[in-house]
N, C-alpha and C positions, 0 to 999 in steps of 0.2 A: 504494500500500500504506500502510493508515493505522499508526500506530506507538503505543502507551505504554510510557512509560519507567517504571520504578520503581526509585528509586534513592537511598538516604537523604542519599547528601553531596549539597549544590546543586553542589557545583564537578564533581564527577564526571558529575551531572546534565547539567549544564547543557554540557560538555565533548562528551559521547555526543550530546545533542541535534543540537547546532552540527556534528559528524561525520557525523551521519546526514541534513541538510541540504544540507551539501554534498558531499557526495562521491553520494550518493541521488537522482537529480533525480523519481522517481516515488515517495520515499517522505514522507510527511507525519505529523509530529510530533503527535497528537491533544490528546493528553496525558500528564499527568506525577503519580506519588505518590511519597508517600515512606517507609507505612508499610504494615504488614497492613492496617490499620482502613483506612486512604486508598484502597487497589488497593482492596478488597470494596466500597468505597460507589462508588467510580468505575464498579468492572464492572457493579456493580447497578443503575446508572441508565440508562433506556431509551434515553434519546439518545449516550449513546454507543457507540461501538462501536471495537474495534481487529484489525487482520491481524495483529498481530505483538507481542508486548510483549517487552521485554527487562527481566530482572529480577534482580534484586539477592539474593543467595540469605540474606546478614543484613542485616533491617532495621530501627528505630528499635523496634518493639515486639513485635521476634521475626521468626522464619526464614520465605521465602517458601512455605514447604512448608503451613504455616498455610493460605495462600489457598486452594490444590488441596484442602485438610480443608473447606474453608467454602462453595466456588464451582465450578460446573463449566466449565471453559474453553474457551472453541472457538477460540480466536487459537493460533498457532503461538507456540510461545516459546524466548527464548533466555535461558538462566540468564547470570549473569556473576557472578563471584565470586575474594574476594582469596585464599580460606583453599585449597592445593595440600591438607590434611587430610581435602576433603573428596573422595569417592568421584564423581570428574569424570563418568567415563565412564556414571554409572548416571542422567547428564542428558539422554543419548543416546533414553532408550528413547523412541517414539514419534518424532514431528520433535521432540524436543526437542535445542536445540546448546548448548556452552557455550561461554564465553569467560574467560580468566584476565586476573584485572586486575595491571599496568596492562593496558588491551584494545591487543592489536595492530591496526594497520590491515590488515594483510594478513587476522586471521585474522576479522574483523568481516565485510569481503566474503566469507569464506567461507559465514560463519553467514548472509548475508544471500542467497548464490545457493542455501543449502540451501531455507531458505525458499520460494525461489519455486520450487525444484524439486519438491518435498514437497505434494502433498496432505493437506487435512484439518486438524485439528489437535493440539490434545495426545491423544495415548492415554493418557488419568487414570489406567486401569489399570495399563497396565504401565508406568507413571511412579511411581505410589506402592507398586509392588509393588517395585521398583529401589530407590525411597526407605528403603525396608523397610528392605532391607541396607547402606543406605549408611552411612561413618562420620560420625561426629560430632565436629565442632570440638572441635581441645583448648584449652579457655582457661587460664590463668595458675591455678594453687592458690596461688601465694605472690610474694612480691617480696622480694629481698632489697637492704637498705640498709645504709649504712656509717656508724655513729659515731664518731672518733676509729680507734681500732685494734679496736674492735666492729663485729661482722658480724652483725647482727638479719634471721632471715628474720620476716615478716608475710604472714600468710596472706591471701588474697584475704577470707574472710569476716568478718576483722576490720578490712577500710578502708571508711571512712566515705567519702572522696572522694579528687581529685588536682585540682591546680589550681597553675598559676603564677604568680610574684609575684617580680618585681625580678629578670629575667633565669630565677632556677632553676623545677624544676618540684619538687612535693612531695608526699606523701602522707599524711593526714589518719588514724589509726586511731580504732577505737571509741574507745580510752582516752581521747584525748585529745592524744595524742603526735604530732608535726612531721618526718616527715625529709625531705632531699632524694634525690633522684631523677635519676639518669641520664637516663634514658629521654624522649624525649620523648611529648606528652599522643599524637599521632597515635600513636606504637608502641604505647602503652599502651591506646589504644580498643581498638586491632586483637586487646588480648592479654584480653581483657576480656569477659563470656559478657551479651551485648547483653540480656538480659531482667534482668538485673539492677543494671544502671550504664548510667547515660544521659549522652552530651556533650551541657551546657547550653548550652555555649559554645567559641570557640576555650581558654579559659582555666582551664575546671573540667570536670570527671568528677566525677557526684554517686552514689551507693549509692542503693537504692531503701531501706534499713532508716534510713539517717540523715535521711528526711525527716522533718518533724514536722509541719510545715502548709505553706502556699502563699498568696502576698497576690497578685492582681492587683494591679498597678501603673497608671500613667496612661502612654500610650503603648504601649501591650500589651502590656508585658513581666510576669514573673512572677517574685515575690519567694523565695527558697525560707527557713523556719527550719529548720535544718540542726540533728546533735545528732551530737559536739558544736561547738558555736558555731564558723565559720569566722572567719578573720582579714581579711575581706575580705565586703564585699554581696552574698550568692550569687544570682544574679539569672540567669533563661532568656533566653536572644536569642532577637528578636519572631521570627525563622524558623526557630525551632526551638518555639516554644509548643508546634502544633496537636501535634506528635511526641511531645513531653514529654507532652501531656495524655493521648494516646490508650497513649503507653508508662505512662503513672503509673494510668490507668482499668481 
């Protein structure tokens, strides 16, 4: 049974792969994406092919629901996804299975004996008909931070970015203003509505409104000019570019 992964973090990635390796002895890892734009060109090219994909329900340039709008499927598939928000059951329709991350092993063999039990592949129909009514992720409207004995809430639409620096992590607004931050950057991706903030890095979360331009670099990385001006080189890590490019396109 051949496999694609789609899956935006490499470590999550690459984790499922290494699972599905061994504990699978007749399943074979084809390939791997990480984004809407990456799954369409992968599915769309003649030489590939997969039985099975397991997919990522938020990804680097939007939700996998996207792909079923663009592509028609014939691989059986299994959602996997961190957000409990979202309407699990209505992944069911067709052989579609999900999984809640972190993924269990126990409940990975299950998704994986539904598979071979299951003929056919996705019912698109009554998959996006299910879609219809499913909920939608609630991301963050605001953050609140502490000045002295001041409690500032900051609304989601007015942070420019989040990025760490000498142990804290902090938040960047339009104005201009610095505060720190509890949270760390991983709680804050997760709290974060993925078509509009992108992680460039382990180190920064950029806004898609405070970019102003982009320099390639020498060694493939990419420059970002930020507004307003960060305290630090905002710069994309090389495996995260092609995501950046196709989330910023």
């Amino acid at each position: 049974m051949k496999a694609l992964i789609v899956e935006d973090e490499k470590m999550a990635r690459d984790n499922l792969a290494r699972t599905l390796t061994s504990s699978f002895p007749d399943i074979e890892v084809v390939g791997t994406a990480s984004s809407v734009a990456g799954t369409l060109a992968w599915l769309r090219d003649p030489a590939h092919s997969a039985d099975v994909i397991f997919m990522d329900v938020e990804l680097s340039d939007g939700d996998c629901f996207e792909i079923f709008r663009q592509e028609r499927i014939t691989a059986k598939v299994i959602m996997t996804t961190a957000y409990d928000s979202y309407a699990v059951k209505a992944f069911e329709a067709g052989s579609v299975d999900y999984l809640l991350k972190p993924i269990d092993p126990a409940a990975l063999h299950r998704a994986v004996d539904r598979c071979r039990e299951r003929s056919g592949g996705v019912d698109v129909d009554a998959l996006m008909q299910a879609l219809g009514r499913r909920e939608q992720p609630e991301y963050k409207e605001r953050f609140v931070v502490s000045v002295g004995e001041r409690i500032i809430p900051v609304k989601t639409s007015d942070i420019a970015y989040f990025y760490s620096k000498d142990k804290y992590n902090y938040l960047a607004d339009t104005s201009g203003a610095h505060y720190i931050v509890d949270a760390s950057l991983d709680t804050i991706a997760a709290e974060l509505d993925p078509r509009k903030f992108f992680r460039i890095s382990r180190g920064c979360i950029v806004s898609m409104p405070a970019i102003r331009s982009v320099t390639r670099q020498f060694g493939g990385r990419l420059r970002i000019d930020a507004e307003p001006g960060p305290p630090f080189e905002m710069t994309v890590a090389r495996a995260r570019v092609d995501d950046f490019l196709a989330w910023l396109g």
